[in-house]
C-alpha positions as CSV (number, residue, x, y, z in Angstrom):
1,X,35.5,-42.2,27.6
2,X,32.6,-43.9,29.3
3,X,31.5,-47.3,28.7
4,X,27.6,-48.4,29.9
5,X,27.6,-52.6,30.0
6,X,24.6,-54.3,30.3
7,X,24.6,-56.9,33.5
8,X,25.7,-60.5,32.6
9,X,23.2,-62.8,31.7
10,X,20.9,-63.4,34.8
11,X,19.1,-66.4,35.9
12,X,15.9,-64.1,35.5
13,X,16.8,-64.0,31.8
14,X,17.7,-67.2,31.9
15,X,14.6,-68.6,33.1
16,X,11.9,-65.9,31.1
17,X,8.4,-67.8,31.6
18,X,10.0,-70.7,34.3
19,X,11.8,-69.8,37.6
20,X,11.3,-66.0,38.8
21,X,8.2,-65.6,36.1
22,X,6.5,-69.2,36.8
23,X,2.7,-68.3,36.5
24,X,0.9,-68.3,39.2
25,X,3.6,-66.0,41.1
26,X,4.7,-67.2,44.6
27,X,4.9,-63.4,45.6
28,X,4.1,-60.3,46.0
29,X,5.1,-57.1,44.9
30,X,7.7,-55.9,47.5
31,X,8.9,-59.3,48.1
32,X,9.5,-59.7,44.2
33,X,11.6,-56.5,44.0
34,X,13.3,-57.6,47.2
35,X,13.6,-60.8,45.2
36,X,14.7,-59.3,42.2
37,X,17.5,-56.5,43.7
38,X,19.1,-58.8,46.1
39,X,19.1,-62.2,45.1
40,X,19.2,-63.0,41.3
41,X,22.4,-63.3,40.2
42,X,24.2,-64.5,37.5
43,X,23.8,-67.9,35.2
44,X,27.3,-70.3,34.1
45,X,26.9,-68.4,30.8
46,X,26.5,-65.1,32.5
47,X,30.0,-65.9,34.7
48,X,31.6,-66.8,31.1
49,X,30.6,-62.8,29.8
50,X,31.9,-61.7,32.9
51,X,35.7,-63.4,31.5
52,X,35.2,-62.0,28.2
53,X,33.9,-58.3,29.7
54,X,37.1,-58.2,31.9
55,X,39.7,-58.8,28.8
56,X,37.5,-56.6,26.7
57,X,37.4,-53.8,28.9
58,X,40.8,-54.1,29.9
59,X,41.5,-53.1,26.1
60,X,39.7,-50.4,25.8
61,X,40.3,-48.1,29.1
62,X,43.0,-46.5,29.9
63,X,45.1,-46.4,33.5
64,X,42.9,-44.2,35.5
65,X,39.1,-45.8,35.8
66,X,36.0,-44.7,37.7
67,X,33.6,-48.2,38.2
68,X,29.8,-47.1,39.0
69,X,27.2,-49.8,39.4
70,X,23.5,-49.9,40.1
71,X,22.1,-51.7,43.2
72,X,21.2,-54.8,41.6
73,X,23.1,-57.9,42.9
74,X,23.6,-58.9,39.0
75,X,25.2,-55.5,38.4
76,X,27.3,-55.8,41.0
77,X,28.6,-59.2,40.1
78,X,29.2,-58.6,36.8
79,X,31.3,-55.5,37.8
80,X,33.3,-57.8,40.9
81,X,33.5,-60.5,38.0
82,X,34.7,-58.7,35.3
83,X,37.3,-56.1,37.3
84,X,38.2,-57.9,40.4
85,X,39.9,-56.3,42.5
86,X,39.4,-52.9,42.1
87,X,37.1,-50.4,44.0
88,X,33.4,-49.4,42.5
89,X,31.0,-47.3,43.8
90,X,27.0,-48.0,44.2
91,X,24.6,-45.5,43.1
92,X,20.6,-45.8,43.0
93,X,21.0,-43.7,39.7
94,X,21.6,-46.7,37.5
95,X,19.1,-48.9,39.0
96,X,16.3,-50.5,36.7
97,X,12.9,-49.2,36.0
98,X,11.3,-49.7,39.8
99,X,8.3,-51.7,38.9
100,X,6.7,-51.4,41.9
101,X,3.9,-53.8,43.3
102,X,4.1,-54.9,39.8
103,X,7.6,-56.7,40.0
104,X,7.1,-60.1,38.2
105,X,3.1,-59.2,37.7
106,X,2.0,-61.3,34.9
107,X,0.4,-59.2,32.8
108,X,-3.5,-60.8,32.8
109,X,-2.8,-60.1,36.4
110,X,-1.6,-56.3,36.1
111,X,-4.5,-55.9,33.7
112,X,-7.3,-57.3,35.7
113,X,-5.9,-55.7,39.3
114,X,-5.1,-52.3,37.7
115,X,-7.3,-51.8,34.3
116,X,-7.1,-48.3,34.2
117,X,-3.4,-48.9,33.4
118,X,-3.7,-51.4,30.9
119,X,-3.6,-48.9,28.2
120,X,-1.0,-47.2,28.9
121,X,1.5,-50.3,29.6
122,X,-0.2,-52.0,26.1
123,X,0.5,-48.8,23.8
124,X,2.8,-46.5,25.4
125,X,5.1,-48.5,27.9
126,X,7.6,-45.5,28.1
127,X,4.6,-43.5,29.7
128,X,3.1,-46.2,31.9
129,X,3.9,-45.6,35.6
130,X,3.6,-48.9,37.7
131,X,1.4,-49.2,40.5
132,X,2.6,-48.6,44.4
133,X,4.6,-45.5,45.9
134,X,7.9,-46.6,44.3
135,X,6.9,-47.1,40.5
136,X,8.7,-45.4,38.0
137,X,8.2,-44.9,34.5
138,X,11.0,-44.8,32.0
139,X,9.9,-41.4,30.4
140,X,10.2,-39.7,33.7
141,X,11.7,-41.5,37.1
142,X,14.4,-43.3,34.8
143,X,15.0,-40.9,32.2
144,X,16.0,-38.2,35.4
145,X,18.1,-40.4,37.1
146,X,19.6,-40.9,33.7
147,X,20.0,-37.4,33.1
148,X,21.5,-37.2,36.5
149,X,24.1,-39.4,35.9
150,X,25.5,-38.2,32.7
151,X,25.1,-34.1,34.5
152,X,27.7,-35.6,36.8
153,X,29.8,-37.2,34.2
154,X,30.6,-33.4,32.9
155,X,31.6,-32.7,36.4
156,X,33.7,-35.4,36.5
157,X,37.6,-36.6,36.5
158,X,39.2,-37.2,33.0
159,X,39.5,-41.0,34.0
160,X,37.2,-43.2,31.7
161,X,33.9,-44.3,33.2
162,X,32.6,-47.4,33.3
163,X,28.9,-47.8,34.3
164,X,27.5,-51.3,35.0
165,X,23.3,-51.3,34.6
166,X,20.2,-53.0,33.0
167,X,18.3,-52.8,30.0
168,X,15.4,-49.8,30.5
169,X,18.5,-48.0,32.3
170,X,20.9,-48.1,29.3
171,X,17.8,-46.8,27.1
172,X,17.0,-44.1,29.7
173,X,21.1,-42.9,29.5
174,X,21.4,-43.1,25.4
175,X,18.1,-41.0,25.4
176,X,20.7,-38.5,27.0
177,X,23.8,-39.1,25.8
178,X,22.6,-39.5,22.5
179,X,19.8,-36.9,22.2
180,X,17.6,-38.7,20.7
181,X,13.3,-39.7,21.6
182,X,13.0,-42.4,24.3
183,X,10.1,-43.3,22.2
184,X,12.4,-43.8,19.0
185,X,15.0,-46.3,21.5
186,X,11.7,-48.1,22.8
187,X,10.9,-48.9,19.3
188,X,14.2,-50.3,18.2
189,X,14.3,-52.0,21.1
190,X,10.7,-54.1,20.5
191,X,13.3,-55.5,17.7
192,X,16.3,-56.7,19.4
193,X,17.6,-55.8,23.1
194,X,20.7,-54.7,24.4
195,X,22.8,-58.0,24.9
196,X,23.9,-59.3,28.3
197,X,27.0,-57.9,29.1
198,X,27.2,-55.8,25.9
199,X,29.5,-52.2,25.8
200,X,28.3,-49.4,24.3
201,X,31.5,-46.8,23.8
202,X,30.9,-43.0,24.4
203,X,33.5,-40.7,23.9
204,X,33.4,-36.5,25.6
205,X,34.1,-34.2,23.2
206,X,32.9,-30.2,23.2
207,X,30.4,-30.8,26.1
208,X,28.9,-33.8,24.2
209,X,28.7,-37.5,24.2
210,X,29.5,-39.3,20.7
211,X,28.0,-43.3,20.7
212,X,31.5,-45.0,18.9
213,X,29.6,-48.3,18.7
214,X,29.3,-51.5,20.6
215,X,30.8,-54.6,21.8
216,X,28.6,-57.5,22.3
217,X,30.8,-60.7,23.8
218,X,30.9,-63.8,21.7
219,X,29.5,-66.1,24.7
């Protein structure tokens, strides 16, 4: 079985259009995603999900578990939170979309500095590829580290997996464990986003991933 959970709840959710995304911005681009990989971490409500992820999870895998995590600090936490104690490994390939020298780049900003992107991150965000030698966009730089992760999953012990990562990573990984359009998972989620600290259940059968549903916690 494999198991992706969304990070806790963040104080960069938390704090949307105050804290981290206070206009003007205090920084710049590689500060910000120094900023946003190492330091934000997690809010009381997000150390709450972390209680309810650890019983959850606890229910659902068996004996033998393998605990990935991206980069992030908040992934991290939420992963020391909710299994303490036991050994996880760190791998680039779940990290979030790499926005580049547009990390926390209010968007009259990224418009006016880089207009001959405007269209692309107004219409077709999947496609748009943020500015500066590290941007990714989540139809190509995500989508193949997503792919790369699940190819290793098939590889893989028999032990269940459980993947701690973010929101444009999680849509990157159903794309490929589900089969489906990124596009089509970019439009569901303009309607509602994949809860903090939310499981979604996979289980291996025939080569193949099956989506069995998902947990959202109650906090």
């Amino acid at each position: 079985m494999l198991f992706l959970v969304r990070h806790a709840e963040s104080i960069e959710n938390a704090t949307k259009y105050t804290g981290f995304y206070e206009n003007p911005r205090p920084w710049t681009g590689p500060a910000a995603h120094a900023l946003s990989r190492d330091v934000v971490g997690l809010t009381p409500r997000g150390f709450l999900q972390c209680q309810w992820l650890g019983q959850t999870l606890r229910d659902l895998t068996g004996p033998d578990l393998v605990i990935r995590t991206s980069q992030y600090r908040r992934a991290r936490d939420t992963a020391v939170l909710a299994l303490p104690g036991l050994p996880y490994e760190v791998t680039p390939l779940l990290n979030e979309q790499h926005y580049g020298t547009a990390t926390y780049m209010t968007k009259e900003e990224l418009y006016a500095t880089y207009p001959e992107r405007a269209e692309d991150r107004q219409t077709r965000k999947h496609l748009w590829t943020p500015p500066g030698a590290d941007g990714e966009s989540l139809a190509c730089g995500v989508l193949r580290r997503a792919t790369a992760f699940v190819d290793g999953l098939h590889t893989a012990s028999a032990a269940d997996v459980v993947a701690f990562t973010h929101h444009t990573a999680i849509l990157a990984l159903r794309a490929v464990l589900e089969r489906r359009p990124v596009t089509e998972l970019v439009e569901e989620s303009r309607e509602r986003k994949t809860p903090n600290a939310a499981v979604l259940v996979y289980e291996q059968a025939d080569g193949l991933f099956h989506a069995c549903g998902t947990i959202q916690p109650d906090c």
